[in-house]
N, C-alpha and C positions, 0 to 999 in steps of 0.2 A: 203469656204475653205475646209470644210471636205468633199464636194462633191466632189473636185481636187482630194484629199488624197482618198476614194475609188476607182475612175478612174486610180488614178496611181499605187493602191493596186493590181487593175484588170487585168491589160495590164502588167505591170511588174511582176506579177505572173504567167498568159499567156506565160510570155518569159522566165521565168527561172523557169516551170514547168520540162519541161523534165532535164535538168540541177536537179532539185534538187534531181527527183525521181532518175536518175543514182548515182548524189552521195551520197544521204541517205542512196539506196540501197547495196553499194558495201562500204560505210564508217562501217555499221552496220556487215557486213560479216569479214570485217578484222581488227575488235576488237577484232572478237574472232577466229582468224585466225590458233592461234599456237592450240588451242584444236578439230578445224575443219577440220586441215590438218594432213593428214595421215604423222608421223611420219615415216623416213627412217631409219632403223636403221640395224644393222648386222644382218646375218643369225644366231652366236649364240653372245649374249652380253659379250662384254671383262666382264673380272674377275676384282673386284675391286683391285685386287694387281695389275692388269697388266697397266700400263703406258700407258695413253695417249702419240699419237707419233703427234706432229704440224709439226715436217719435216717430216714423212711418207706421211699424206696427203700434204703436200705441193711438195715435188717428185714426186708423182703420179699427177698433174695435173701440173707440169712442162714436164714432161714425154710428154705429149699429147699435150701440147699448149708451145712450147719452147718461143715463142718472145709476151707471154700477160702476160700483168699485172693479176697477181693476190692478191684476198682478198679471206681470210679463215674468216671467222663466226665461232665464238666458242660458245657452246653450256654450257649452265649453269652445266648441268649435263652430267657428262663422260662417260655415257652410248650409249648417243646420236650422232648421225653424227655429222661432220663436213661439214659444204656450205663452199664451194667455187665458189665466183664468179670472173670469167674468161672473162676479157674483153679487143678486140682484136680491133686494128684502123680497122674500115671499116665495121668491123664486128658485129653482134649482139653478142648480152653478153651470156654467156654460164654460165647456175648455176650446178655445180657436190655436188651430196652428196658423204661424204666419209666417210668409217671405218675409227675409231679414233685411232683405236689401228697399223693397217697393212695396212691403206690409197689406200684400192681397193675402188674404184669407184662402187659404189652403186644405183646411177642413173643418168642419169642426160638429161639436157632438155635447150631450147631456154627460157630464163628469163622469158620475155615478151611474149611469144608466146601462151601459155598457161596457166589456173589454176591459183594458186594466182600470180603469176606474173605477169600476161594479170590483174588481179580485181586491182590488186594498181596503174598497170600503167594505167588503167581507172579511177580509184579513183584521182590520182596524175594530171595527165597530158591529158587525155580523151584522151590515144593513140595518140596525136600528139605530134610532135618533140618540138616546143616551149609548150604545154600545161599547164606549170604550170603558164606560165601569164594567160593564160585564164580560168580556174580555179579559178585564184584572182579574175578577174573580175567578175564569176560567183559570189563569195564567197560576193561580193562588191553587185550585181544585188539582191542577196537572203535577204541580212541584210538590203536592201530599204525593200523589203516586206516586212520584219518581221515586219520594226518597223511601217509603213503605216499600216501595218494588226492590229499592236494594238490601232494605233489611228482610224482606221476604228470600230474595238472592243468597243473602250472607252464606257460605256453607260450615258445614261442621266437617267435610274433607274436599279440602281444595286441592284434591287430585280430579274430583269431580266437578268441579267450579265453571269448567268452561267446556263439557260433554255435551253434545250433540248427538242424541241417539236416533239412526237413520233406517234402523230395521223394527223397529217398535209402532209404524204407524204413523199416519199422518197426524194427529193429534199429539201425539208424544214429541214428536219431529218440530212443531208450530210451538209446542210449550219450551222446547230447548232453547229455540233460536229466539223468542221473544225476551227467555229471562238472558241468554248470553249476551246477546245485541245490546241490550238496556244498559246493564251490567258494566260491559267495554264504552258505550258512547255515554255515561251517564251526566261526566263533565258539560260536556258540550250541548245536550240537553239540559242541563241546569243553568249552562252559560245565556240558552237560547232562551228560556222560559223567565229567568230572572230579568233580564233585560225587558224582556217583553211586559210584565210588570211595571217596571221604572216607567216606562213609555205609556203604559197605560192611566196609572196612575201618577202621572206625570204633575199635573196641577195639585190635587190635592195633599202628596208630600210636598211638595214647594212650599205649598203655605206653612203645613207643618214644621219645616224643616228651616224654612230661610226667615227673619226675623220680621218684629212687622215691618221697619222703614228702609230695609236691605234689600236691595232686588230687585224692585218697584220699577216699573217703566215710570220716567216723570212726566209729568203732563205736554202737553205739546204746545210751541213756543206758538203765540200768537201771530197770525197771517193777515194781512190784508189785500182781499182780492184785488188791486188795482193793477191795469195796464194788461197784458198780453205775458200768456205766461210762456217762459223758456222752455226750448225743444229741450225732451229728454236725455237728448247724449251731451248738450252743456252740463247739465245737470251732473252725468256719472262722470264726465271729464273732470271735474270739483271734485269727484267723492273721487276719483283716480290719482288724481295730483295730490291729494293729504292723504292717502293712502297707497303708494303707488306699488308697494309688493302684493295688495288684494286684488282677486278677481271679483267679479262683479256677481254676482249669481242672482239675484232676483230686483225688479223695481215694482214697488206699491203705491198706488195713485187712488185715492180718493175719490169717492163723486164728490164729496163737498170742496166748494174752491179755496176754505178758510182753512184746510188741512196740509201739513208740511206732506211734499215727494218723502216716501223712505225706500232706500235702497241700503241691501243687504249684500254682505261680499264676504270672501273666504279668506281669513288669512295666514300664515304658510303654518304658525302654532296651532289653528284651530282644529279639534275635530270632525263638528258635524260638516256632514258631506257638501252642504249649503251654507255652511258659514255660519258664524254669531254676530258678525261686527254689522249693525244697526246704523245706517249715517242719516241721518233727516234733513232736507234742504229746502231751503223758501222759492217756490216755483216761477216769482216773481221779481224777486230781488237777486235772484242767483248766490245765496248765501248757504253757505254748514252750518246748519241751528246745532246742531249735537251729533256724538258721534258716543258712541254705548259699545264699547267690546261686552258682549253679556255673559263671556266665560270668566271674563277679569274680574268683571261686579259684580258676578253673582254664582256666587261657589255651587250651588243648585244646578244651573245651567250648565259647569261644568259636567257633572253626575250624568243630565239626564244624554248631554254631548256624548258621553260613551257609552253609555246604553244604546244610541242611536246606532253606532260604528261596529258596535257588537253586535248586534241584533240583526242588522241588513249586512253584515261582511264585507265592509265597505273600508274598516280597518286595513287587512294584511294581505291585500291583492285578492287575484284568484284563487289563493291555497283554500284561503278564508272564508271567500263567497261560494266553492265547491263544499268546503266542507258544511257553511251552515244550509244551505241545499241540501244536501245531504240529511243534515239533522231534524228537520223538516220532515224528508220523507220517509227517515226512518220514527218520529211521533206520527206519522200517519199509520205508519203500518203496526208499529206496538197496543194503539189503536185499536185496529181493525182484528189484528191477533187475539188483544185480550177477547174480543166479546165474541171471536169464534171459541177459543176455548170452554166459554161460561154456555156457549152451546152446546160444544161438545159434552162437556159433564151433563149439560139438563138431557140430552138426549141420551146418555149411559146409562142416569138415574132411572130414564125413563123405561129402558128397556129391563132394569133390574129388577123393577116394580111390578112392571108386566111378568116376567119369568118367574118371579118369587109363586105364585098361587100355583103355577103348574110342577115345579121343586117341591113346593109342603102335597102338594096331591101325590105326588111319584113317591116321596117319603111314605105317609101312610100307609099307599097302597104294598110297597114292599114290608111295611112292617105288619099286615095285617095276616093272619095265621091261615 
């Protein structure tokens, strides 16, 4: 049986080799994303007196894109741009930085096309259009290996369990440190991989998982576009004053005018890094249509909330986000070790093969009278 269990260690590491080095490699990169990306910020920084403006920047990128939805990303601190990403039927998404104070367009670029955009959508989706199923399945192929690699590990003398032989060869040396490594972080690689799963196949357990009338976004409270619609910061001032211990983290704007403002905020219970709590407001009546905590209503959302926090390290400080860094680049390199190994033997085999015909000649010729 544990002859199967290496064999299937082998060949299904073989196959979600490249699969893990990509996403170890680009998981570990946008952990630490916000301190490795060059910050956009104004030519001189607003004055702490001077007012963040959410409807400057959200006029300025109406300005330019009249008929797309837009979402504004707000920045924890008011020093910093505002992201707007701008997304158009047919078209690829558009992310603008903008001055927070005077909403001049600061930079901006194709989402995906580039920089961290193009690494998460590699990380997320491996650049293809359905890619976060496949993803899961990767996520599904990776955690057979893990767990075959420790019953391949298991020892029968755990004096030997965690030897590292250093005079035996490069080859012997790569096979130590792969199975010991594996071995010692296996947790945290199960932690890392299962999550990433949840995340992946995030919608399709929801359905399974949460009832049919449980969870449900409800339909959206009817709007009538009349009159001149209110600046966005009335807007979050309402969602601030019935919420006042939430930070505000993102507002979504419609191109249709019959659609409720929703702004999303963080609040101090919540886990995801961007908040659950959903406020929807009438852009023209300055009214609170509905306010949806989605961890309270919907026990799913909890789930997938910590999967998120686990996944990106974003849980337990920097202990946290070093460590799954870490676990990242050590699936890259477990990776890259297996299928040097499966070289190293095709190349042993190969020379064994070759050597065998000149061995049975040598044989003969000494046994020949």
């Amino acid at each position: 049986m544990k002859r199967f269990i290496i064999l299937l260690h082998r060949y299904l590491g073989l196959g979600a080799a490249l699969l893990a080095i990509t996403l170890g490699l680009s998981g570990s990169l946008l952990v630490f994303r916000a301190e490795l990306q060059s910050e956009i910020s104004p030519d001189s920084l607003p004055n702490l007196a001077t007012p963040v403006s959410y409807q400057a920047a959200y006029a300025m990128a109406r300005l330019h894109y009249p008929h797309a939805d837009i979402s504004l990303r707000l920045p924890e601190h008011s020093q910093n741009s505002i992201q707007a990403r701008v997304r158009s039927k047919g078209q690829p998404d558009i992310t603008l930085w903008l001055d927070p104070v005077s909403g001049r367009i600061l930079q901006q670029q194709d989402s995906n096309a580039q920089g961290w955009g193009w690494l998460h959508e590699l990380h997320a989706r491996l650049l293809l259009p359905e890619g976060k199923i496949w993803v899961g399945w990767a996520g599904v192929l990776i955690t057979l290996v893990l767990l075959s690699g420790i019953i391949h590990w298991w020892p029968k003398n755990w004096s030997k369990a965690w030897r590292v032989r250093r005079d035996k060869g490069v080859a012997i040396l790569v096979s130590d440190l792969h199975r010991t490594a594996g071995a010692a972080m296996l947790l945290l690689l199960l932690l890392s991989t299962l999550s990433g799963l949840v995340l992946a196949f995030n919608q399709p357990l929801r359905d399974w998982l949460t009832p049919a009338k449980q969870g449900k976004p409800g339909k959206h409270a009817t709007i009538q576009p009349t009159g001149q619609r209110l600046p966005l910061d009335t807007l979050a001032h309402l969602a601030r004053q019935r919420l006042p211990q939430g930070r505000l983290t993102s507002i979504n704007i419609s191109a249709r005018p019959d659609k409720p403002v929703e702004m999303r905020l963080k609040l101090p219970d919540e886990q995801h890094p961007n908040g659950s709590t959903l406020v929807q407001a009438d852009p023209y009546q300055g009214k609170l249509l509905r306010i949806d905590r989605t961890e309270a209503s919907n026990p799913w959302r909890r789930v997938s909330s910590w999967a998120q926090v686990l996944h990106d390290g974003s849980f337990a400080g920097n202990v946290q986000r070093v460590a799954t860094a870490l676990t990242g680049l050590l699936l890259m390199l477990l990776g890259g070790s297996g299928v040097y190994q499966w070289l190293a033997r095709r190349r042993k085999q190969a020379v064994a093969r070759h050597a065998r015909p000149g061995v049975e000649m040598a044989k003969r010729l000494h046994q020949t009278p």
